[in-house]
Biopython code that builds the backbone (N, CA, C, O; Angstrom):
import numpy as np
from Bio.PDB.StructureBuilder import StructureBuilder

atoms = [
    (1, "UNK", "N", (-40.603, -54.543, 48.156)),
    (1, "UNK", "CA", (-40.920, -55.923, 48.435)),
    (1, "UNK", "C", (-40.036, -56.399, 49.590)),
    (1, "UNK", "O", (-38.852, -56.061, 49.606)),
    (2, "UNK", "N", (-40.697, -57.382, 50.828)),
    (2, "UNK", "CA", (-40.243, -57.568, 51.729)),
    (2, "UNK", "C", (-39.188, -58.943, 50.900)),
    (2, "UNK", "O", (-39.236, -59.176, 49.692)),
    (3, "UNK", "N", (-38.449, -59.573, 51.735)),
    (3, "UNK", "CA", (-37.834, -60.866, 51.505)),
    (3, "UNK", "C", (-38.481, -60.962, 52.849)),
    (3, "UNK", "O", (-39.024, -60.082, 53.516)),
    (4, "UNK", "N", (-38.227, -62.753, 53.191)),
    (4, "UNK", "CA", (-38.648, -63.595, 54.428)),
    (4, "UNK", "C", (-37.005, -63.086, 55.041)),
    (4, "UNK", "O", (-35.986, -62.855, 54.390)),
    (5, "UNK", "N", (-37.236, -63.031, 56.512)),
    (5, "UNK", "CA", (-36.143, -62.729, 57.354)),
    (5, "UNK", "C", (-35.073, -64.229, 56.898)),
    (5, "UNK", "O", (-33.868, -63.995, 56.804)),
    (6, "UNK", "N", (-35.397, -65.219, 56.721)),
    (6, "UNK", "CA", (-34.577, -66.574, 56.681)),
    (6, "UNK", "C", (-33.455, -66.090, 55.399)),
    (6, "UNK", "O", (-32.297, -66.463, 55.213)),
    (7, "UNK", "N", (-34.190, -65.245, 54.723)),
    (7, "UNK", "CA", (-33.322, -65.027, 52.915)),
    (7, "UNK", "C", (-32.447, -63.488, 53.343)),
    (7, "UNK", "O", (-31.919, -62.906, 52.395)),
    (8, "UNK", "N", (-32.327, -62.941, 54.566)),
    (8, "UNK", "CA", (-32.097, -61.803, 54.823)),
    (8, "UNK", "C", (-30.979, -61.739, 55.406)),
    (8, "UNK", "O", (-30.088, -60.959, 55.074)),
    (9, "UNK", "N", (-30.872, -62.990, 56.835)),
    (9, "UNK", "CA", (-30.198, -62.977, 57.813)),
    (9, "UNK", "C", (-28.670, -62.856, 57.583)),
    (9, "UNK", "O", (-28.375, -63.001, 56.397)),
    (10, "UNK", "N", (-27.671, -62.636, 58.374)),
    (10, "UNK", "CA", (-26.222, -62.297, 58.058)),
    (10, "UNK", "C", (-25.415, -63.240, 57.164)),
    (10, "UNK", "O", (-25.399, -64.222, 57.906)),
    (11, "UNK", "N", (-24.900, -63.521, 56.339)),
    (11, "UNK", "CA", (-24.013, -64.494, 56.042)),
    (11, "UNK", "C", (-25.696, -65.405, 54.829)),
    (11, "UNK", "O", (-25.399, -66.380, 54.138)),
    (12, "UNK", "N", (-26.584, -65.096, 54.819)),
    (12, "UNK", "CA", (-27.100, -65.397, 53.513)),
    (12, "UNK", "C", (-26.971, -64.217, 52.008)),
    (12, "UNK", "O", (-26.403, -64.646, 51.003)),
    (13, "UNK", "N", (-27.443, -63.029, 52.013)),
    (13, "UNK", "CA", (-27.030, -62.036, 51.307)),
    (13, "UNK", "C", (-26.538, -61.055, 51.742)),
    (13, "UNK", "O", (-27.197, -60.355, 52.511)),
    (14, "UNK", "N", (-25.351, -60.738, 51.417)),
    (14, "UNK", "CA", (-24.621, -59.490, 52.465)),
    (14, "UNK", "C", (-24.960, -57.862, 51.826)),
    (14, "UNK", "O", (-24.850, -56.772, 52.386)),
    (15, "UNK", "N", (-25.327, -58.145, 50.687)),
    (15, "UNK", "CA", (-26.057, -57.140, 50.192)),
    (15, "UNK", "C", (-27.070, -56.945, 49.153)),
    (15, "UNK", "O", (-26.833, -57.279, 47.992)),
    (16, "UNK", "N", (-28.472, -56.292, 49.591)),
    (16, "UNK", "CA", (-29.084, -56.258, 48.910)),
    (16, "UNK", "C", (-29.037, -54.741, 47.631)),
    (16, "UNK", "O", (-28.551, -53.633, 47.857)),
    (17, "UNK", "N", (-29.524, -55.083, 46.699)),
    (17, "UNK", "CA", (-29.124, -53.501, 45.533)),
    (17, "UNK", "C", (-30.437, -53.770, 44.515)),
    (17, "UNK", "O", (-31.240, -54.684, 44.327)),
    (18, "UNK", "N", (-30.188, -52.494, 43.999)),
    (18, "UNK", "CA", (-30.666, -52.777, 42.638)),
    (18, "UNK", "C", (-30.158, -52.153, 41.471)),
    (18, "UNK", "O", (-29.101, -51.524, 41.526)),
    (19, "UNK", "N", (-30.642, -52.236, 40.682)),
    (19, "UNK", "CA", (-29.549, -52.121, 39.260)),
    (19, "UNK", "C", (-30.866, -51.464, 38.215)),
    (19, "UNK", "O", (-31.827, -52.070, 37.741)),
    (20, "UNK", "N", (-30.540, -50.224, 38.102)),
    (20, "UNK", "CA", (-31.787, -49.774, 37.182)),
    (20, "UNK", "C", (-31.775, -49.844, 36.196)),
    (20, "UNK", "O", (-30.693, -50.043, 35.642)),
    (21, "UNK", "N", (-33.122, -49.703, 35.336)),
    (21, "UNK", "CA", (-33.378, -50.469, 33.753)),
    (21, "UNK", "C", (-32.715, -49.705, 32.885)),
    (21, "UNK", "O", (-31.949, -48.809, 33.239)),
    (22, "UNK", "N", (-32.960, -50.000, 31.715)),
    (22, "UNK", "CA", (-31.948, -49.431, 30.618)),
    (22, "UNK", "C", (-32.454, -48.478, 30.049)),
    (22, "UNK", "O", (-33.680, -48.514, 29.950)),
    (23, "UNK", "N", (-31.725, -47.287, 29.470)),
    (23, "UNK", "CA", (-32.853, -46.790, 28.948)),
    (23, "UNK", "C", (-32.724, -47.293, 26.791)),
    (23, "UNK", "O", (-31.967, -48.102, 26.254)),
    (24, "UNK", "N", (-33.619, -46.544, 26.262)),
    (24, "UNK", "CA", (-34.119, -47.328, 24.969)),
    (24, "UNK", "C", (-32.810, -47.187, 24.230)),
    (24, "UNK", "O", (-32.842, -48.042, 23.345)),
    (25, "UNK", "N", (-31.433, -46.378, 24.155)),
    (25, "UNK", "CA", (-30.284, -46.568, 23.510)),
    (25, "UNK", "C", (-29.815, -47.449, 23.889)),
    (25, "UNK", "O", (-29.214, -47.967, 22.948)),
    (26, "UNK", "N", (-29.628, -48.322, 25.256)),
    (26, "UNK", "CA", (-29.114, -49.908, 25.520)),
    (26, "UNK", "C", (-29.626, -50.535, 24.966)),
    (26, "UNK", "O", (-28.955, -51.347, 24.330)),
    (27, "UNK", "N", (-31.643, -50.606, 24.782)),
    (27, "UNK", "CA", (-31.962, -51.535, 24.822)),
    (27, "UNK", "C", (-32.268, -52.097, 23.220)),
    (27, "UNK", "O", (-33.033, -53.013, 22.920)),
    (28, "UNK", "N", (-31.588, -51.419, 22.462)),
    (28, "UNK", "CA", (-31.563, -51.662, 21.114)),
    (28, "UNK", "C", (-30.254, -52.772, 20.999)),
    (28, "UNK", "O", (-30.542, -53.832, 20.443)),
    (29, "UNK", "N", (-28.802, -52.608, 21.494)),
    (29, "UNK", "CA", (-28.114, -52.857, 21.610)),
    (29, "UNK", "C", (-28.068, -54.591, 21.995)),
    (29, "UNK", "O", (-27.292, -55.436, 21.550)),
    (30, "UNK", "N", (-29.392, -54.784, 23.154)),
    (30, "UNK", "CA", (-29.498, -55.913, 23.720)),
    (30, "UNK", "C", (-30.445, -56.354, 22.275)),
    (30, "UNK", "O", (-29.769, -56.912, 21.411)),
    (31, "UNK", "N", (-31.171, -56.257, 22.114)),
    (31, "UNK", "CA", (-31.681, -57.026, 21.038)),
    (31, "UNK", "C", (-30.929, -57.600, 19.948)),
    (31, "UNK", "O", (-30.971, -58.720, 19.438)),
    (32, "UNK", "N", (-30.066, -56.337, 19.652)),
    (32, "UNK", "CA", (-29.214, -57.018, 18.496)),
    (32, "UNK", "C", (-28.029, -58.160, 19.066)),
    (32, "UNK", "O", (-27.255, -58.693, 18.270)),
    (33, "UNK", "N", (-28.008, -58.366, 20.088)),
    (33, "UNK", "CA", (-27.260, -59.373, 20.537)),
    (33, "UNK", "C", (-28.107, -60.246, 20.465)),
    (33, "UNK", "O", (-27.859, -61.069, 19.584)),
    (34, "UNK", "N", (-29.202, -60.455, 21.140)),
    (34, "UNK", "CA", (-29.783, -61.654, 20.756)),
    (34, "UNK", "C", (-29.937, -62.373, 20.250)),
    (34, "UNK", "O", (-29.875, -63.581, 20.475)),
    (35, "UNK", "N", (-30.221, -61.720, 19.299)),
    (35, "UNK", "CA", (-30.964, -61.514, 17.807)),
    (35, "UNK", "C", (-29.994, -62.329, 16.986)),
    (35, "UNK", "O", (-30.312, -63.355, 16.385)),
    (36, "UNK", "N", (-28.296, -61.581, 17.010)),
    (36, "UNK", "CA", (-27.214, -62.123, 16.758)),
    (36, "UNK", "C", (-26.821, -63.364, 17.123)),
    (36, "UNK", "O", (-26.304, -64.195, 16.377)),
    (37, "UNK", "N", (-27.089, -63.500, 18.384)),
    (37, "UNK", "CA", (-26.509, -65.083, 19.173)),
    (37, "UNK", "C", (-27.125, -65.855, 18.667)),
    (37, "UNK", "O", (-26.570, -66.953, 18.713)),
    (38, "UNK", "N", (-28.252, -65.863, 18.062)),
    (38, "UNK", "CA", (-29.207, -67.442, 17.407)),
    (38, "UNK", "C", (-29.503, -67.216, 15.854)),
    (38, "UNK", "O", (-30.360, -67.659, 15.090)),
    (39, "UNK", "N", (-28.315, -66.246, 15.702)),
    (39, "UNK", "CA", (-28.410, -66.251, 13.945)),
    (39, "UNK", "C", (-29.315, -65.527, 13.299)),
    (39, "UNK", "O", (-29.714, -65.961, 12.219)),
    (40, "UNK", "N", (-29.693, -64.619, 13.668)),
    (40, "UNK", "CA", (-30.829, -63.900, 13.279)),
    (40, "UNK", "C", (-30.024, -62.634, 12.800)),
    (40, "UNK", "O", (-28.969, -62.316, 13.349)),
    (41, "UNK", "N", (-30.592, -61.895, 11.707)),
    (41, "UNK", "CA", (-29.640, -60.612, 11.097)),
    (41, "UNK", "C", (-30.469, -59.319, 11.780)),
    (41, "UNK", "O", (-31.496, -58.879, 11.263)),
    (42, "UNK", "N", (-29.957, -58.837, 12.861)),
    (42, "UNK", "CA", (-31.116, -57.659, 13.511)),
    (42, "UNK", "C", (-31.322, -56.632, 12.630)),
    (42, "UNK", "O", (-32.176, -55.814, 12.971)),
    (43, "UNK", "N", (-30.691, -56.437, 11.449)),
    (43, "UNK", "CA", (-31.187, -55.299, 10.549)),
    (43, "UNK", "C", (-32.344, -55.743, 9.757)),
    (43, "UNK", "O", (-32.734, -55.237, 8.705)),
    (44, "UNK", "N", (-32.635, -56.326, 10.119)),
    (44, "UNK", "CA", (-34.288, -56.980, 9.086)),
    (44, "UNK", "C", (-35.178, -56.674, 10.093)),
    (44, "UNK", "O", (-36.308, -56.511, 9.633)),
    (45, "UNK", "N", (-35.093, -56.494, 11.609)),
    (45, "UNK", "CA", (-36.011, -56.354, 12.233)),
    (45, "UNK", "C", (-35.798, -54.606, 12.818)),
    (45, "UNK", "O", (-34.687, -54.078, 12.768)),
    (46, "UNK", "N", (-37.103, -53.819, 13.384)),
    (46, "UNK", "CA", (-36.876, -52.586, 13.456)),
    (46, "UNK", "C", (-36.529, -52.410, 14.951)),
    (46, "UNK", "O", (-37.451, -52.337, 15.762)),
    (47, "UNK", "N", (-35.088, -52.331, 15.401)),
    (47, "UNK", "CA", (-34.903, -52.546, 17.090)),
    (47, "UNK", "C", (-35.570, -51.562, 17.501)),
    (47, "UNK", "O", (-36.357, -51.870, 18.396)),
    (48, "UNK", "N", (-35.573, -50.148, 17.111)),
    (48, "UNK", "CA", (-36.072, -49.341, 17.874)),
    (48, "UNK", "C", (-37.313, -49.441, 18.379)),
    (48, "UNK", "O", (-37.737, -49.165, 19.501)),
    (49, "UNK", "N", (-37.977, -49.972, 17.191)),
    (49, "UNK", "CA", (-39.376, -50.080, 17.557)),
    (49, "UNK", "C", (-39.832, -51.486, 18.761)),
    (49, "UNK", "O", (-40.836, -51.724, 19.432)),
    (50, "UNK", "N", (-38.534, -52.155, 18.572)),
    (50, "UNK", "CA", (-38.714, -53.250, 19.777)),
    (50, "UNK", "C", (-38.272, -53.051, 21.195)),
    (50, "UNK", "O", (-38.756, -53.442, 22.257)),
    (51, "UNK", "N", (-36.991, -52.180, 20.850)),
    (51, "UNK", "CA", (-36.972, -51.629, 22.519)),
    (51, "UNK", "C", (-37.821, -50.510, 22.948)),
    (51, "UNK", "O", (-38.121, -50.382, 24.134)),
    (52, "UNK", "N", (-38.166, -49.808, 22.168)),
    (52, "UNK", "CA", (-39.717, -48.808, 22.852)),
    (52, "UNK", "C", (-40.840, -50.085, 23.559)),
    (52, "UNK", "O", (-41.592, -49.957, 24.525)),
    (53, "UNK", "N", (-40.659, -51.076, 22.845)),
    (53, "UNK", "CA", (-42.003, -51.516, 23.468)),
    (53, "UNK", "C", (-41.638, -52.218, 24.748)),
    (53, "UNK", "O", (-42.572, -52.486, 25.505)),
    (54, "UNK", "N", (-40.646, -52.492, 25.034)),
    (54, "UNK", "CA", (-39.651, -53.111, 26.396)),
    (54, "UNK", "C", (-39.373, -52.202, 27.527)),
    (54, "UNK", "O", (-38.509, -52.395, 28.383)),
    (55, "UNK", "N", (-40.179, -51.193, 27.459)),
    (55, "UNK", "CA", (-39.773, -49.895, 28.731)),
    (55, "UNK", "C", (-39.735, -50.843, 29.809)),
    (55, "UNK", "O", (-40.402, -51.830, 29.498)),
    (56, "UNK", "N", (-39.310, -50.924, 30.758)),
    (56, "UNK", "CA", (-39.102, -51.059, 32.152)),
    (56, "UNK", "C", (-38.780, -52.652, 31.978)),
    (56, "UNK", "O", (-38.993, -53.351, 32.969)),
    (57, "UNK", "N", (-38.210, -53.370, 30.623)),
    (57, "UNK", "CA", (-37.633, -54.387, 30.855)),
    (57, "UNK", "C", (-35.835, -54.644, 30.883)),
    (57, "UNK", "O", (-34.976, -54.019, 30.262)),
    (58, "UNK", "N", (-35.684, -55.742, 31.799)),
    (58, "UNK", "CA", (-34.238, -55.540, 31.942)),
    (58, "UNK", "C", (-33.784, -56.600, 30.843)),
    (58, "UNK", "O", (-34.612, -57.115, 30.092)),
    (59, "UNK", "N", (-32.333, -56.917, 30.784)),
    (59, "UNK", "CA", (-31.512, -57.710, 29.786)),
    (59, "UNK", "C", (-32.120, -58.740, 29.304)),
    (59, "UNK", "O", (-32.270, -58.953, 28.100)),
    (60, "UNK", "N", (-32.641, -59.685, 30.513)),
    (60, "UNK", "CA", (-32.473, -60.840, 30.632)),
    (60, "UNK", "C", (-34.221, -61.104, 30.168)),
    (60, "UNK", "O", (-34.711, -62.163, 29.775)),
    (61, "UNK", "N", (-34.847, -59.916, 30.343)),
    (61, "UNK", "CA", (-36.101, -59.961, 29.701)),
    (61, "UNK", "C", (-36.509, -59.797, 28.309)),
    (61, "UNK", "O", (-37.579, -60.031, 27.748)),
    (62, "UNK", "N", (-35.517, -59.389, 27.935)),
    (62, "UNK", "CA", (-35.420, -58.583, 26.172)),
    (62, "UNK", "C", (-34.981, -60.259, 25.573)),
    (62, "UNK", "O", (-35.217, -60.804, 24.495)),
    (63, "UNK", "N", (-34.358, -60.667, 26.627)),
    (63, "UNK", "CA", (-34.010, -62.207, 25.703)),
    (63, "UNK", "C", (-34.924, -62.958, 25.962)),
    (63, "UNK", "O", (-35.342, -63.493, 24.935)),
    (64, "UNK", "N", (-35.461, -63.271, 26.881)),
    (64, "UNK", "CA", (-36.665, -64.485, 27.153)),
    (64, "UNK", "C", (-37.928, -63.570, 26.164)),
    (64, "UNK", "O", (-39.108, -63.923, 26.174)),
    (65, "UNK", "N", (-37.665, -62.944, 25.739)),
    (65, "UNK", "CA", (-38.731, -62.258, 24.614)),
    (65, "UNK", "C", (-38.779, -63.038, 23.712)),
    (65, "UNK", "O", (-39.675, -63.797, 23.344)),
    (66, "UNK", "N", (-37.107, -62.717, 23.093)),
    (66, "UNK", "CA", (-36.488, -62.918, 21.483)),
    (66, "UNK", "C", (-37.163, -64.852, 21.918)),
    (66, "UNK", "O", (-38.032, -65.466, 21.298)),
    (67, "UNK", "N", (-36.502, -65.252, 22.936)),
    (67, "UNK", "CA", (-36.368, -66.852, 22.859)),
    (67, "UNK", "C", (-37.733, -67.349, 22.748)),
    (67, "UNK", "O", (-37.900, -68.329, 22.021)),
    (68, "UNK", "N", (-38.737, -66.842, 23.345)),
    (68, "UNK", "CA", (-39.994, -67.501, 23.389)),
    (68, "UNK", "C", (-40.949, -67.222, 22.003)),
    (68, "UNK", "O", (-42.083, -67.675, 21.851)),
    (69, "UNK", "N", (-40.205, -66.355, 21.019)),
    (69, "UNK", "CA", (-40.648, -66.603, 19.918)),
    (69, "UNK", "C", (-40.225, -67.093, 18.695)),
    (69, "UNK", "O", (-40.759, -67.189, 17.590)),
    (70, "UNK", "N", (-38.606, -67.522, 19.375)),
    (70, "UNK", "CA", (-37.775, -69.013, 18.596)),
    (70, "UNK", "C", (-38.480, -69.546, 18.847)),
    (70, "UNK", "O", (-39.412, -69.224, 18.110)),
    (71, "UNK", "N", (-38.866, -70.493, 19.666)),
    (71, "UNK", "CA", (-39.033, -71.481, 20.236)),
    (71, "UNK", "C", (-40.507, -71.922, 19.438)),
    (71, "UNK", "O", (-40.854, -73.045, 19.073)),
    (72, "UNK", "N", (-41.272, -70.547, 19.303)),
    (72, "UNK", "CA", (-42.670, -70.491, 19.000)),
    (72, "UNK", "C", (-42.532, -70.793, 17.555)),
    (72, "UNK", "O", (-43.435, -71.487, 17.089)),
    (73, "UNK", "N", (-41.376, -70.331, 16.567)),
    (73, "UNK", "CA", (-41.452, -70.642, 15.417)),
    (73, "UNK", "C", (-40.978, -71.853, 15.136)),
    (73, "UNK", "O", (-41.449, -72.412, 14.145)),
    (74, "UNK", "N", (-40.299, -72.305, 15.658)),
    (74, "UNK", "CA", (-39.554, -73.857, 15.862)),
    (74, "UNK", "C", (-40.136, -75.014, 14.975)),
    (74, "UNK", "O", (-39.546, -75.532, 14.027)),
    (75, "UNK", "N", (-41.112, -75.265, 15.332)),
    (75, "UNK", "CA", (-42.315, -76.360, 15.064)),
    (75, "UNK", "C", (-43.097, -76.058, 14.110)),
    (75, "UNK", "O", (-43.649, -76.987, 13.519)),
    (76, "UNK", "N", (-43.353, -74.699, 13.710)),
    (76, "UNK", "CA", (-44.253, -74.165, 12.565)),
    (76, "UNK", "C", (-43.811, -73.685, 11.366)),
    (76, "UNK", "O", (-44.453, -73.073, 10.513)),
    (77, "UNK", "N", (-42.784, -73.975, 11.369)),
    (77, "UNK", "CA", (-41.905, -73.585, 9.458)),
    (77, "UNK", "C", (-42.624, -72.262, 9.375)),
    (77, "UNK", "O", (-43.492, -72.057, 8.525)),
    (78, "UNK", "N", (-42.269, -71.406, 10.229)),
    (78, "UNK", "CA", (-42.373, -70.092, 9.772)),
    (78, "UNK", "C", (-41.189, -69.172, 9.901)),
    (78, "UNK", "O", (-40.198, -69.700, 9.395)),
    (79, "UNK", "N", (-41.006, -68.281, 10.277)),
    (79, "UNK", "CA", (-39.602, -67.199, 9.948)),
    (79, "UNK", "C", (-40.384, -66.437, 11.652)),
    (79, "UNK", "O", (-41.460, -66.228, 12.212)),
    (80, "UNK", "N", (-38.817, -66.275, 11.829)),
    (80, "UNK", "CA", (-39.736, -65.170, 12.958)),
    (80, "UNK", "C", (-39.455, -63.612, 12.523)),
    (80, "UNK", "O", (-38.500, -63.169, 11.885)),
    (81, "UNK", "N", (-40.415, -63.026, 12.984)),
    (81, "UNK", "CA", (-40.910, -61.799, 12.067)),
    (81, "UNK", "C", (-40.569, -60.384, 13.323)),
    (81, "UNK", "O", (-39.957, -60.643, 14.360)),
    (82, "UNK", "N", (-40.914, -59.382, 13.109)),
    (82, "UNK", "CA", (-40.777, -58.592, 13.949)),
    (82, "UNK", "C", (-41.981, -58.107, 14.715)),
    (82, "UNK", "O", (-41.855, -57.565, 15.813)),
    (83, "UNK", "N", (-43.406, -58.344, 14.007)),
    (83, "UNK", "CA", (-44.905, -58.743, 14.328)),
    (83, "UNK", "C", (-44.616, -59.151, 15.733)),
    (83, "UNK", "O", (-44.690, -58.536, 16.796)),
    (84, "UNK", "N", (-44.097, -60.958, 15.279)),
    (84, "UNK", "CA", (-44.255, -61.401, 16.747)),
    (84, "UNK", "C", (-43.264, -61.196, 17.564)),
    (84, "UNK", "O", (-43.390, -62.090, 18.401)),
    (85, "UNK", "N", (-42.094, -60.389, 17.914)),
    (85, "UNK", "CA", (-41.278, -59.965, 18.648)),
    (85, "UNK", "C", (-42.262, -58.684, 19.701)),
    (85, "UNK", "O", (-42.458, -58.487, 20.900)),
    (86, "UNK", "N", (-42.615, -58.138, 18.563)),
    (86, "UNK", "CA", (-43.233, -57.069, 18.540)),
    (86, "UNK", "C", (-44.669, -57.216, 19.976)),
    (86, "UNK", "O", (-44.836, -56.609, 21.034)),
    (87, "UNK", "N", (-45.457, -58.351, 19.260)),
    (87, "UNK", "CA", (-46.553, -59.333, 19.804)),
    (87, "UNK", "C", (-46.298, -59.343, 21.646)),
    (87, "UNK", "O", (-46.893, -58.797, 22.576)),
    (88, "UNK", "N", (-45.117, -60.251, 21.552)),
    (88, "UNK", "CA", (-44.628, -60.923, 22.779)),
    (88, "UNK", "C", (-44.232, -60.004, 23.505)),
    (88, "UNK", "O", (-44.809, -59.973, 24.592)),
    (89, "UNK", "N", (-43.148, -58.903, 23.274)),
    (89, "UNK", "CA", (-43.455, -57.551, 24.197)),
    (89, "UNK", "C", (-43.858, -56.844, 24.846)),
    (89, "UNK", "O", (-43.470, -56.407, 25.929)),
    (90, "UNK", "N", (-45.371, -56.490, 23.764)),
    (90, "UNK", "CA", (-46.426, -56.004, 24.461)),
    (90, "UNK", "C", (-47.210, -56.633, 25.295)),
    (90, "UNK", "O", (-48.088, -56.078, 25.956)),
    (91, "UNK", "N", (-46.963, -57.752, 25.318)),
    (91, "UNK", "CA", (-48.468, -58.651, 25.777)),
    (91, "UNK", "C", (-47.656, -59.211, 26.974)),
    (91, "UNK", "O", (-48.345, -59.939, 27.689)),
    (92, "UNK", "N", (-46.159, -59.036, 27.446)),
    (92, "UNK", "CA", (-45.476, -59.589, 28.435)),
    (92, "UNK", "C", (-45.415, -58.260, 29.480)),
    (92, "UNK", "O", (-45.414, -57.126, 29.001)),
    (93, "UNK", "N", (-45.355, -58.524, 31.252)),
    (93, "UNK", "CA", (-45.317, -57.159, 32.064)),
    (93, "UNK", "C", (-44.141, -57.590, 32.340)),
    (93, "UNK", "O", (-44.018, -58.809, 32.463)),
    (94, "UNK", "N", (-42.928, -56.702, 32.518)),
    (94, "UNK", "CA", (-41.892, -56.916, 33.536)),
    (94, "UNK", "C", (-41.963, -57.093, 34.899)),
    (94, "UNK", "O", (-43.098, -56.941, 35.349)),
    (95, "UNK", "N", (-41.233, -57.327, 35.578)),
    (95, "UNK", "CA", (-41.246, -56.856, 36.922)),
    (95, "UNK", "C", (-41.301, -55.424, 37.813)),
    (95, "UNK", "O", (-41.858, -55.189, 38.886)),
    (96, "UNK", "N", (-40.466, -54.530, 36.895)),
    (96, "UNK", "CA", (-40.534, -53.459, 37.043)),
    (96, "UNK", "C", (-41.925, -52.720, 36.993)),
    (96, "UNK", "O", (-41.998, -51.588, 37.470)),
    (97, "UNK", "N", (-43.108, -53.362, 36.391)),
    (97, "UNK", "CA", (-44.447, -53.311, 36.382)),
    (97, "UNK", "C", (-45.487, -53.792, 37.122)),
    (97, "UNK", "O", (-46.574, -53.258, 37.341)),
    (98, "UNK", "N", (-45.042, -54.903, 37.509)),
    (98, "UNK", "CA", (-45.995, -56.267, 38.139)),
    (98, "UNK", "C", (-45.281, -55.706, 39.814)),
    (98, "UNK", "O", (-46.062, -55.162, 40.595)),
    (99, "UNK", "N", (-44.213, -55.845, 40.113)),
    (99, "UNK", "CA", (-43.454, -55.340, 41.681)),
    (99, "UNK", "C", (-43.432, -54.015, 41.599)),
    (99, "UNK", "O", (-43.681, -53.482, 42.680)),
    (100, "UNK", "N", (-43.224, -53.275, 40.710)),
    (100, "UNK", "CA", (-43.210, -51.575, 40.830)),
    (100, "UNK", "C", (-43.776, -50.882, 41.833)),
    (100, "UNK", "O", (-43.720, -49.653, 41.842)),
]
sb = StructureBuilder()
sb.init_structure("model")
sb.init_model(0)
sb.init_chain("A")
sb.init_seg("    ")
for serial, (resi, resn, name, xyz) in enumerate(atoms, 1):
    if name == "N":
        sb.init_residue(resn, " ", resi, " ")
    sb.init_atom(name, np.array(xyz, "f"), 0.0, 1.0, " ", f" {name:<3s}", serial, name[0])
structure = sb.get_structure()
């Protein structure tokens, strides 16, 4: 992917990189943080089976996962389940997919 020369030029980013994805032993790790940070007990949910479904997602995607199905249970007095973790995963592309 190009950037516009204006986002390129000297003294705006002095370096561009990238930082490759995780593979599925991190990305268990990131869930249970999540998972952890908003009170959730990650041994009720099956990580493995949630970071398999996250291939080519990075950190910050594994959380806007977990969050958008807080958020989803919020209002509906339900429990969040591993279904819809599960749900939101599959049905979300990373970047690593969509820019790949």
């Amino acid at each position: 992917m190009a950037l516009p020369p204006e986002l390129v030029h000297k003294g705006r980013l002095d370096a561009i990189f990238f930082g490759d994805l995780f593979s599925l032993p991190i990305r268990e790790p990131i869930f249970r943080i999540h998972l952890s940070n908003r009170k959730y007990v990650p041994e009720q949910f099956n990580l493995k089976l949630l970071a398999e479904a996250c291939e080519g997602f990075p950190g910050a995607g594994i959380e806007q996962a977990v969050l958008l199905k807080i958020y989803a249970v919020l209002g509906h007095d339900k429990p969040l389940d591993e279904a819809m973790l599960l749900h939101e995963s599959t049905n979300t592309y990373p970047l690593s997919v969509t820019r790949g």
